[in-house]
C-alpha positions in Angstrom: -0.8 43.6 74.9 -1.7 44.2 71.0 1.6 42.3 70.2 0.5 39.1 72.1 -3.0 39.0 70.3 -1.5 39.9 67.0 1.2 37.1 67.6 -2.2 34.5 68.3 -3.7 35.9 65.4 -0.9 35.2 63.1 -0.5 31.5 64.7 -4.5 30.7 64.6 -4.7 32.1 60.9 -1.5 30.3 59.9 -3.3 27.1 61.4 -5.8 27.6 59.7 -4.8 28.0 56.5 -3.1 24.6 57.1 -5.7 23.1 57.7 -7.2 24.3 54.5 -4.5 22.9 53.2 -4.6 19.8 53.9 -8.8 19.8 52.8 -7.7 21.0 49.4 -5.6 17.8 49.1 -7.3 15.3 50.7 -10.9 16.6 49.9 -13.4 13.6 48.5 -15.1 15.8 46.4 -14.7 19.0 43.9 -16.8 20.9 45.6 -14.8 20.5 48.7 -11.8 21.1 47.2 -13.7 24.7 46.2 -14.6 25.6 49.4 -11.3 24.6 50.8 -9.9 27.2 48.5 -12.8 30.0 49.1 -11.6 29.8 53.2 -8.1 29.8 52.3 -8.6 33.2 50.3 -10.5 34.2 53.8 -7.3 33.2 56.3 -5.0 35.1 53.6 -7.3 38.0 53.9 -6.7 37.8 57.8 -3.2 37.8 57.8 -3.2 40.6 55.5 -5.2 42.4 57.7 -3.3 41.2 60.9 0.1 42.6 59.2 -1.5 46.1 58.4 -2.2 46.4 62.1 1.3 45.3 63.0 3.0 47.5 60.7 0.5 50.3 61.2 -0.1 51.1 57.8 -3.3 51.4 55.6 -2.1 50.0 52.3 -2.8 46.5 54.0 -6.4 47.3 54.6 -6.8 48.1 50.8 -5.0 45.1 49.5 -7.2 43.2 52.0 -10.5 44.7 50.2 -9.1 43.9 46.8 -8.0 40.5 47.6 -11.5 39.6 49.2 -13.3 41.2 45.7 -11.2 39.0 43.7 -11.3 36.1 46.0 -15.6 36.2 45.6 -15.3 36.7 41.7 -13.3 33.8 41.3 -15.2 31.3 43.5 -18.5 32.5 42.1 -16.5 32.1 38.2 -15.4 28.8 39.6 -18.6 27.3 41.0 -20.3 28.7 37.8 -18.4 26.6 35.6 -18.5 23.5 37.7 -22.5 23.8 37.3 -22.4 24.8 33.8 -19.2 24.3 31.8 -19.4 27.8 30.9 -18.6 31.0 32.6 -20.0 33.6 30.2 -22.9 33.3 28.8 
């Protein structure tokens, strides 16, 4: 039974991340474009997690956590210099 919901997990994440995809290139605006990117670092994150339970390993769960760190950093970076022109004060 855990194979058939990861096998729907993989298929809704992966359909979802197309769908981000095809925000980030048909967005109207910047800032759409930005968020289209933030949720695609969120699906990625899902399938990472997703394969960690299929494979039954724990490295997965930890390159999950690092991925979401960097993934909030850089949209915060991002959305900082979009507002300002300048990341670092």
């Amino acid at each position: 039974m855990i194979e058939y919901a990861l096998q729907f997990g993989f298929a809704a994440a992966s359909l979802a991340l197309l769908l981000n995809l095809w925000r980030l290139l048909r967005g109207p605006a910047l800032m759409d474009r930005v968020l289209a990117v933030d949720t695609m670092v969120i699906n990625i994150i899902a399938l990472i997690v997703l394969a960690g339970i299929h494979e039954r390993s724990t490295i997965f769960f930890e390159a999950a956590l690092l991925f979401a760190m960097f993934g909030f950093i850089s949209t915060v970076a991002y959305c900082r210099f979009i507002l300002r022109g300048d990341v670092i004060e």
